[in-house]
C-alpha positions in Angstrom: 27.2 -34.0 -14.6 24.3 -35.5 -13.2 25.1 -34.7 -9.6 25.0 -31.0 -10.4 21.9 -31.2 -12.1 20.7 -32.9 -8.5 22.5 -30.5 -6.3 21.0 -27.3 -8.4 17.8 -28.5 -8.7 17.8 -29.4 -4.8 19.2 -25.6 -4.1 16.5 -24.1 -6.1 13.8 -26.1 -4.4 15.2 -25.1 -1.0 15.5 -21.4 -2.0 11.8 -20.9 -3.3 10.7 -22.8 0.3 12.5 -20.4 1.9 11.4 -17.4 0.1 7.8 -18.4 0.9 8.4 -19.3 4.2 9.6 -15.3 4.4 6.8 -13.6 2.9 4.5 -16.0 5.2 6.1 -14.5 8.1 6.6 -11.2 7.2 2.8 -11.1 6.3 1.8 -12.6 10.1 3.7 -9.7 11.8 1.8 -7.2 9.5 -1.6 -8.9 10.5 -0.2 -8.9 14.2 0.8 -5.0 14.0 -2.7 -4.5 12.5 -4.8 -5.7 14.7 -2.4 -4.1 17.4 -3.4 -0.5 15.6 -7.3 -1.1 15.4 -7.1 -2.3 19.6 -5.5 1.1 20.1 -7.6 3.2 18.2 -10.9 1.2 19.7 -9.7 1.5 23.3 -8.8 5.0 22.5 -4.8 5.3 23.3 -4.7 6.5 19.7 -5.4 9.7 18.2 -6.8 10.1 15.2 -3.3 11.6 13.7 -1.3 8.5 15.4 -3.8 6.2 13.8 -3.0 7.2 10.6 1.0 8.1 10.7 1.0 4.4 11.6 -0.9 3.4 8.8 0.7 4.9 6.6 4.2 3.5 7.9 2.1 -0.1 7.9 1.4 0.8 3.9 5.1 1.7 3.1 6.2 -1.8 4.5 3.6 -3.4 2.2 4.8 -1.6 -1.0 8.5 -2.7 0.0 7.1 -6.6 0.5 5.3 -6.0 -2.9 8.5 -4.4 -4.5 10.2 -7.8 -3.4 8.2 -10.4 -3.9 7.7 -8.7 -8.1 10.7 -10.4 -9.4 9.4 -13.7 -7.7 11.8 -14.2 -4.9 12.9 -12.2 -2.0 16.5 -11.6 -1.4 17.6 -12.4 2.0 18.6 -8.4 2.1 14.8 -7.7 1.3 13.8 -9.9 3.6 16.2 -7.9 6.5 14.6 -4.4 5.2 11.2 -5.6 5.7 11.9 -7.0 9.1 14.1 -3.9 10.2 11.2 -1.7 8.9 8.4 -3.6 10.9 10.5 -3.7 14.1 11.0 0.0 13.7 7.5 -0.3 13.1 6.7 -1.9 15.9 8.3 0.8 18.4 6.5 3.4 17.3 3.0 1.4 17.6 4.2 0.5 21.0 5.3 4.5 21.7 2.1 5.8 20.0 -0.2 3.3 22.4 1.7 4.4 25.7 2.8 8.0 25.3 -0.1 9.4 27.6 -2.3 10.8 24.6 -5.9 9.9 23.8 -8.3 10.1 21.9 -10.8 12.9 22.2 -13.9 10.5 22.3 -11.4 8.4 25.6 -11.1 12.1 27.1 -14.8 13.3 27.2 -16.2 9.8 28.3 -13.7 8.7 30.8 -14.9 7.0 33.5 -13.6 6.5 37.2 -14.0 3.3 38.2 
């Protein structure tokens, strides 16, 4: 009796590590694909309409990370919709950034160095 109290307790502990290790990971890849939005909206590879469709995507992913972090823990199929999400997220930032479209400010003030 007294090894499955150990081995459920130990299975718990590892569980809630794991579940925070997730959500620490899955929050540094939103930072990254943040920052990775403002540099193409400040160096002007992103128009005003991209900008926004990708953060909008950007604020879907963090209501699904929200939805599954409510209950306390994140499911390991959770965790595999957020990361499927941001990858898909990430193709479109990189699309968006190197489709050939600028920004209207990039346009008027281009210089030719």
């Amino acid at each position: 009796m007294r090894t499955i109290a150990i081995a459920a307790v130990t299975l718990i502990a590892t569980t809630a590590t794991a579940s925070a290790h997730s959500t620490k990971w899955i929050d540094r890849v939103q930072d990254a694909q943040a920052q990775r939005i403002e540099q193409g909206r400040y160096s002007g590879e992103l128009t005003r309409r991209e900008y926004w469709r990708l953060k909008s995507e950007q604020a879907k992913i963090a209501e699904l990370e929200a939805a599954a972090k409510r209950d306390g823990v994140v499911t390991s199929r959770e965790y595999r919709a957020i990361r499927d999400a941001q990858q898909e997220a990430s193709r479109h930032i990189y699309q968006e950034t190197h489709d050939g479209q600028v920004s209207w400010f990039r346009r008027m003030f281009r210089h030719s160095y």
